[in-house]
C-alpha positions as CSV (number, residue, x, y, z in Angstrom):
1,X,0.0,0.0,0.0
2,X,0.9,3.6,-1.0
3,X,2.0,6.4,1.5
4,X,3.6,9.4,2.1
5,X,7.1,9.0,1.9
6,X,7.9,11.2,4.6
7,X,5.4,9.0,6.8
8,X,7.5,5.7,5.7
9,X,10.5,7.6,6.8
10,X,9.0,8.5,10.4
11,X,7.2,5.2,10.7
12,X,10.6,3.6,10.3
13,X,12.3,5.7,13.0
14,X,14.7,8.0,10.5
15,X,13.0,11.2,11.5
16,X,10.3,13.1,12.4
17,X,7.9,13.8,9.5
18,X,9.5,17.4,9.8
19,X,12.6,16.0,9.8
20,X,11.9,13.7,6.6
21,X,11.0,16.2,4.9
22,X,13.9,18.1,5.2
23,X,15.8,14.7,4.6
24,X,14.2,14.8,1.0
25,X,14.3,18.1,0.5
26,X,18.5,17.9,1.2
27,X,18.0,15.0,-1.6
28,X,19.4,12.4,0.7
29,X,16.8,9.8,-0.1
30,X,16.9,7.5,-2.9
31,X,13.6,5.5,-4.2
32,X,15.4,2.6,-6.5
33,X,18.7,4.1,-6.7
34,X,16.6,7.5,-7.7
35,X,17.4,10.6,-5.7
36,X,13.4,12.3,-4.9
37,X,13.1,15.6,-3.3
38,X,9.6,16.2,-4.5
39,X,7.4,16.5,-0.9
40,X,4.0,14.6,-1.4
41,X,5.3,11.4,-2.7
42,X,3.5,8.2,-2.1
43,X,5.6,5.1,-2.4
44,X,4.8,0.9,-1.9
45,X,7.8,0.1,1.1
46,X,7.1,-3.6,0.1
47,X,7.6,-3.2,-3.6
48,X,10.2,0.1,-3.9
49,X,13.8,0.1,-2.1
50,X,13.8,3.2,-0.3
51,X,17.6,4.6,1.0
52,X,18.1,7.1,3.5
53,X,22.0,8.4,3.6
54,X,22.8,5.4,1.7
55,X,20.9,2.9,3.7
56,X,18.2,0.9,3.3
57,X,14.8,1.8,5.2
58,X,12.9,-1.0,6.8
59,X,9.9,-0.2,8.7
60,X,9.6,-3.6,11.0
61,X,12.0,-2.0,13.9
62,X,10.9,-2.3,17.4
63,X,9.9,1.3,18.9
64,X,12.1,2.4,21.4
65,X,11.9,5.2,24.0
66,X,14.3,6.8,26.0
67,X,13.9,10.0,28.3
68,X,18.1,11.1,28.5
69,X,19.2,13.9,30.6
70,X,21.5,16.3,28.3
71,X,24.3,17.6,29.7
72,X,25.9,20.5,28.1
73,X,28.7,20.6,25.5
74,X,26.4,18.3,23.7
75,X,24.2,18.7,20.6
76,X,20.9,17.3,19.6
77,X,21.3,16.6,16.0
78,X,22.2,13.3,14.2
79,X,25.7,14.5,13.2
80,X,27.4,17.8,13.3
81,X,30.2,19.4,11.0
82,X,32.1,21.0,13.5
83,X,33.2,17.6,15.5
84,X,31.1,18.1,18.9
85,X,29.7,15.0,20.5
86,X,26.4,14.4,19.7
87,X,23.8,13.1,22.4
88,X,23.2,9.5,21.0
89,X,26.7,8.9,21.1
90,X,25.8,8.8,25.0
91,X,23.4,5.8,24.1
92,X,25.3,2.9,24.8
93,X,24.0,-0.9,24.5
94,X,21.2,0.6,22.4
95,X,21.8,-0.8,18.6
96,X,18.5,0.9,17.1
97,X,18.7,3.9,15.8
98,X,17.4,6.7,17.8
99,X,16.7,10.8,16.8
100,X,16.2,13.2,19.6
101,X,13.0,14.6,19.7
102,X,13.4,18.4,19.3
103,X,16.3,20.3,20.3
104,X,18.3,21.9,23.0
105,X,20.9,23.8,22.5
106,X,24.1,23.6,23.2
107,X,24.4,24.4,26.6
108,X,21.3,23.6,27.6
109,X,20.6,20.6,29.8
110,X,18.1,18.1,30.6
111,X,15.2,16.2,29.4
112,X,15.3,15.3,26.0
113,X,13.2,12.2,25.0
114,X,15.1,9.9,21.6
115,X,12.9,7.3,20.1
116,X,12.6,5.7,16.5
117,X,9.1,6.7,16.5
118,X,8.5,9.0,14.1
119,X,4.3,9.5,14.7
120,X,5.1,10.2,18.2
121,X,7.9,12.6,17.6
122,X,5.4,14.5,15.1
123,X,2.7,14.5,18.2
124,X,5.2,15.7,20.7
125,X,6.3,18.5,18.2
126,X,3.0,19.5,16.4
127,X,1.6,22.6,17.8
128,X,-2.2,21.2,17.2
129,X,-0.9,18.7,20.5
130,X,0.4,22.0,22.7
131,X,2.8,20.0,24.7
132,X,4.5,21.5,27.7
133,X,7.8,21.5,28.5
134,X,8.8,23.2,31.3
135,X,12.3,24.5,32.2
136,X,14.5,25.8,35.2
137,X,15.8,29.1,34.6
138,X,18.6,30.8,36.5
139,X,18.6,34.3,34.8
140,X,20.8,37.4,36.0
141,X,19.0,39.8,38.3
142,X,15.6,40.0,39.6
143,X,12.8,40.1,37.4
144,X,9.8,42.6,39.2
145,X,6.3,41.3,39.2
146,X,5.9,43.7,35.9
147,X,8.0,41.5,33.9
148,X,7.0,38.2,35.4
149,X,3.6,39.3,33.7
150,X,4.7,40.1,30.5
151,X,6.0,36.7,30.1
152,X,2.9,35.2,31.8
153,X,1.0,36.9,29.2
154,X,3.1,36.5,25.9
155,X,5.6,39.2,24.7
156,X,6.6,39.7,20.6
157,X,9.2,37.9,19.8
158,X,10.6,38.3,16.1
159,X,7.5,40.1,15.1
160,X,5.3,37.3,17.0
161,X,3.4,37.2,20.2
162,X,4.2,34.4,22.4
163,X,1.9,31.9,23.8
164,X,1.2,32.6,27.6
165,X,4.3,31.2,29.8
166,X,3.1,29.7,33.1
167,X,6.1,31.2,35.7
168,X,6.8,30.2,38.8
169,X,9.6,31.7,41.0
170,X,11.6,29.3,42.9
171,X,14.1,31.3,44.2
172,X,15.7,34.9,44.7
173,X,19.4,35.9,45.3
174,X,20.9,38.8,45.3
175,X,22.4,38.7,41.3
176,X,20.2,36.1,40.3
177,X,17.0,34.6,40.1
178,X,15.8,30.7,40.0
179,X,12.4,30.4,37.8
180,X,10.4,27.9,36.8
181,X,8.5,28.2,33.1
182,X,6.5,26.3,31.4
183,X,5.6,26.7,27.4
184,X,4.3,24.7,24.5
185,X,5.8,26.2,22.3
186,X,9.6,25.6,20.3
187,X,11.0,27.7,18.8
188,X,15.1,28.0,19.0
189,X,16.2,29.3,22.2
190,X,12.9,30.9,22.6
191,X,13.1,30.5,26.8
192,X,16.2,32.4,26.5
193,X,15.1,35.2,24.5
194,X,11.9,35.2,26.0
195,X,14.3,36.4,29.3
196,X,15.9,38.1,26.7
197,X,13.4,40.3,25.9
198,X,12.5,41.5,29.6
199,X,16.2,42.4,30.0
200,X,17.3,38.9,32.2
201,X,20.0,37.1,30.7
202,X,19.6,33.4,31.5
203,X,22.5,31.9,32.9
204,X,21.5,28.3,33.4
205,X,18.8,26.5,31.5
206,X,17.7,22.8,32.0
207,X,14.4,21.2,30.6
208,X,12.6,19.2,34.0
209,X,9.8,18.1,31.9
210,X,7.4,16.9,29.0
211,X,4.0,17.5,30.9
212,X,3.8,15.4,33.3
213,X,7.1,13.6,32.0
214,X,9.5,14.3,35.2
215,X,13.5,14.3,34.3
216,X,13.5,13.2,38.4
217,X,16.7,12.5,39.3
218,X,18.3,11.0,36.6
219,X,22.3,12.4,36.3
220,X,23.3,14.3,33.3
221,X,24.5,12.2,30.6
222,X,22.6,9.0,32.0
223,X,19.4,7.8,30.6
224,X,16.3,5.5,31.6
225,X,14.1,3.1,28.7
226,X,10.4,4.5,28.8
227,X,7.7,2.2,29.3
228,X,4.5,2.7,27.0
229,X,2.2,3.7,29.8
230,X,4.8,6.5,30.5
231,X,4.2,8.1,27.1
232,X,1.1,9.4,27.9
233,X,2.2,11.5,30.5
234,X,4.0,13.6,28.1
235,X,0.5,14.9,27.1
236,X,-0.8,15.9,30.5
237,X,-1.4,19.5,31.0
238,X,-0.9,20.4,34.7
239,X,2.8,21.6,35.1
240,X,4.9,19.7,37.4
241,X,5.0,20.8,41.4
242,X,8.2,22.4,42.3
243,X,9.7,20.2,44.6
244,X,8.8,17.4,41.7
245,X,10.9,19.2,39.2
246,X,14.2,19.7,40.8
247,X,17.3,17.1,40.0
């Protein structure tokens, strides 16, 4: 049966169905020795060989999950020109081939979730799903209760408004300040410029949680295997309690 070659792609754990179609677009996947970069294709897996980079795509893999905790120095993309480690090469005993699902940046730690589940990584990531991923800011100063609002309510942010930030503060120094946000939203290094924005440079960033998804105590550069019922969690809405969210 016929379907979307980007959906083959995600079904067999390559990518994300964003991700595949910026594969196809980049012409790195061959139908029958054919490089396509035309999006909309529909293709027969059981009677077309279909290559990604040069190898073959099966879609009978067993789905895997895996909730890591990033450290920094690390990035979350498949390969990188520049020679910095990558985060699955902290994957060890795990043969199948795992994408991160999203991005953090580069010195940004915490939860990131890998999987070869591409529908799943297209829910987590769609906006339609509004997933939330809250964070642990330490950001330079002391944000006043004006501020704190503006962020609670959405500020402009490359001529867009943001999506309403649930804020919490956690704690209060005297040159910096320890918030908790939660956002659905993903764009690139939005949390930071979100801070940005309201004059707080962030300091320290670490992802805690995919809704009700905890990172819990897990060490940086260690990872757990998700079980299935876990997955659902990732959809809940309620932001994590405080004292739940901490490493």
């Amino acid at each position: 049966m016929k379907e979307r070659l980007q959906k083959i792609l995600a079904n067999a754990g390559i990518a994300s169905r964003r991700s595949a179609e910026t594969l196809i677009k980049q012409g790195r996947v061959r139908i029958d020795g054919q490089v396509v970069t035309e999006m909309g294709i529909k293709v027969d897996p059981d009677r077309h060989k279909i290559e990604c980079d040069g190898k073959t795509v099966t879609c009978t893999e067993e789905k895997i999950y895996i909730l890591l905790n990033k450290p920094k120095g690390y990035v979350t993309t498949m390969s990188d020109p520049q020679g910095r480690p990558i985060v699955t090469s902290l994957l060890k005993n795990i043969s199948a081939r795992l994408f991160p699902v999203g991005r953090l940046d580069l010195e940004t730690e915490g939860a990131l979730i890998l999987t070869n589940d591409g529908e799943l990584a297209q829910q987590i990531q769609h906006p339609s799903y509004e997933v939330n991923k809250t964070y642990e800011a330490v950001v330079q100063g002391r944000p006043d209760s004006i501020k704190i609002a503006r962020l609670q309510k959405g500020i402009i942010l490359e001529g867009k408004k943001t999506w309403p930030a649930k804020i919490k503060i956690i704690e209060k120094k005297r040159h910096d300040t320890t918030i908790m946000i939660t956002i659905h939203e993903g764009k690139k290094r939005q949390v930071r410029k979100m801070f940005a924005a309201v004059g707080h440079r962030v300091i320290n960033l670490k992802r805690t949680a995919y809704g009700g998804l905890l990172l819990g105590s897990l060490k940086p550069g260690k990872y757990r295997i998700l079980k299935k019922k876990e997955l659902n969690l990732i959809f809940e809405k309620n932001r994590p309690q405080v004292n739940k969210v901490s490493i």
